[in-house]
N, C-alpha and C positions, 0 to 999 in steps of 0.2 A: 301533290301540289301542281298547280295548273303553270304550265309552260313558261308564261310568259311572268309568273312570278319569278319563276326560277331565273330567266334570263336577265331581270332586272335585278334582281338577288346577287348574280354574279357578278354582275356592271357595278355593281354599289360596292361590294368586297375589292374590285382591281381599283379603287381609285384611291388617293392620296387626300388628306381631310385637314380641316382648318376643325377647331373644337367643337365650332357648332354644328358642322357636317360632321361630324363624328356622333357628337350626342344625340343628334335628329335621325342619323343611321342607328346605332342604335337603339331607340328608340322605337324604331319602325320594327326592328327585328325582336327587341321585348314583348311589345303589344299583338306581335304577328304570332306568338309562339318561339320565336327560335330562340329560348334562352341561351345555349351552348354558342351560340355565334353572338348574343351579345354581351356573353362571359370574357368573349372575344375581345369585341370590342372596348369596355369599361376596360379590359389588362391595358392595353396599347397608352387608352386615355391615363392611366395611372401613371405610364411608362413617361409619356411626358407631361408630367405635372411638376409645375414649378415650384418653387422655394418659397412663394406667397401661396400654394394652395392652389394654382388654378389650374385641373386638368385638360387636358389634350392639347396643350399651348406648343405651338410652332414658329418657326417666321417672324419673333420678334410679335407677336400677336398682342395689340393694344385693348383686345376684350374684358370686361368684368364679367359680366354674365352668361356668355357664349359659351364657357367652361362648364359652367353649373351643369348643362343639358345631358353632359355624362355623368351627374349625379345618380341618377336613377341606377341605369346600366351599375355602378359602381357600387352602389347599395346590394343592387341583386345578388351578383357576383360574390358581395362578403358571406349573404346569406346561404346561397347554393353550395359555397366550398368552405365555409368557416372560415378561412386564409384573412388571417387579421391584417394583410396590408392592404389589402382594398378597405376594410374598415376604418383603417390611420387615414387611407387618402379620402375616403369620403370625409372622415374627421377633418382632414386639413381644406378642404375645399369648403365646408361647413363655416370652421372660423375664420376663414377670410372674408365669406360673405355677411356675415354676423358682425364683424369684429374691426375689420383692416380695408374691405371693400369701402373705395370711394363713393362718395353721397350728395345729392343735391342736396338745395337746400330744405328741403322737404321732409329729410329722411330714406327717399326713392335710391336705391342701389343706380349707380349710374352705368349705363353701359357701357362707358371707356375709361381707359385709366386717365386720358391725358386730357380729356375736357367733359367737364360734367352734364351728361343730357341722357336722358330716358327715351331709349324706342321702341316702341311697340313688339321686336323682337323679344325685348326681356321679358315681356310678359308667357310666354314659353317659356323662355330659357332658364329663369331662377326658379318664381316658385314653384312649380311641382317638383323641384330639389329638394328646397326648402318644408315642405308640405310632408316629402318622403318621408323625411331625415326625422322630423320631430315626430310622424306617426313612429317609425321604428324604432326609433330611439328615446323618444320623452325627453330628449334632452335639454328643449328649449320653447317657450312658451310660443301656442298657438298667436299670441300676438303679433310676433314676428312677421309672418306670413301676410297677415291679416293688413298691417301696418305697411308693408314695402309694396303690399298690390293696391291699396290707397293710394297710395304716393304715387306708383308710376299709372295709375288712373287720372289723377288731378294734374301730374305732369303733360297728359295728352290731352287737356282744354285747351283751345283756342282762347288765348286772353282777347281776344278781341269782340268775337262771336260769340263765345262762352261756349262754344258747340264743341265734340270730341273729335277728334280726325276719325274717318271711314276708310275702309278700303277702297287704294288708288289714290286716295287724296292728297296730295300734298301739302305738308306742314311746316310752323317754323317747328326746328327741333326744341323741344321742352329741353329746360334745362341754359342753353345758349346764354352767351353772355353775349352784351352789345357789339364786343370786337371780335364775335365769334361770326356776325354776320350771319344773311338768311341761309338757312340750310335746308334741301329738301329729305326727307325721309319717306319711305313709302312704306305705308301702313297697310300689314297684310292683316 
């Protein structure tokens, strides 16, 4: 492994994570090969998964989707060790997003509990959870998928210009109500 992999490898393991820095570490360490370290990670995420389902939640954390991103991780983890509570909590992260997860008016899974808008984050962050879950498990129709990445696509039209936000650009946030006021988002 080249040096400076390692060294950033080490920096990423010492630091303390919000859900989506969790699931985006590991993620990196899935796709990189390290499964054992993000066996790791998806346990931690399990560890604190809340009562609605949403893994690696801390700090009073207002995210819908930002949890999903240890989806993956979570999945793997059941498969490598059989260990059915990683299976439950992927389960339970599944039916929150399907089931109890907030929604615009669209259908689009919203990115926060407490005001309904879609940002370009969730488009990582849910579906390829989503995507996993039903390849492994058949559990629920490829529509799902198909349907909520609609949604938070037609959520990032500019009603105005019909144009889609780019990266850098600022936008009103999709979703926003009138007394939500403009909001800027940056669309990676």
């Amino acid at each position: 492994m080249n040096n400076q992999v390692l060294k950033v490898k080490q920096a990423m393991l010492a630091m303390q994570r919000y859900s989506w820095e969790q699931g985006v570490a590991a993620q990196a360490l899935l796709e990189s090969g390290f499964k054992e370290e993000a066996v790791l990670f998806a346990h931690d995420a399990c560890v604190r998964q809340e009562a609605t389902g949403r893994l690696g939640v801390m700090h009073g954390e207002q995210a819908v989707t930002d949890p999903a991103s240890n989806g993956e991780a979570v999945l793997l983890a059941w498969e490598l060790t059989g260990d059915a509570r990683y299976r439950e909590a992927a389960d339970r992260m599944l039916e929150y997003l399907l089931n109890a997860a907030p929604r615009t008016g669209n259908g689009a899974i919203s990115h926060l509990q407490h005001i309904r808008q879609v940002w370009v984050d969730s488009f990582y962050m849910c579906p390829p959870f989503l995507a996993a879950a039903g390849q492994l498990k058949k559990r629920f129709a490829r529509s799902n998928v198909i349907a909520n990445c609609y949604g938070m696509r037609t959520r990032r039209c500019c009603p105005i210009s019909g144009m889609t936000t780019s990266r850098n650009l600022p936008a009103r946030t999709a979703g926003a109500s009138a007394t939500d006021g403009l909001r800027l988002v940056w669309c990676a």
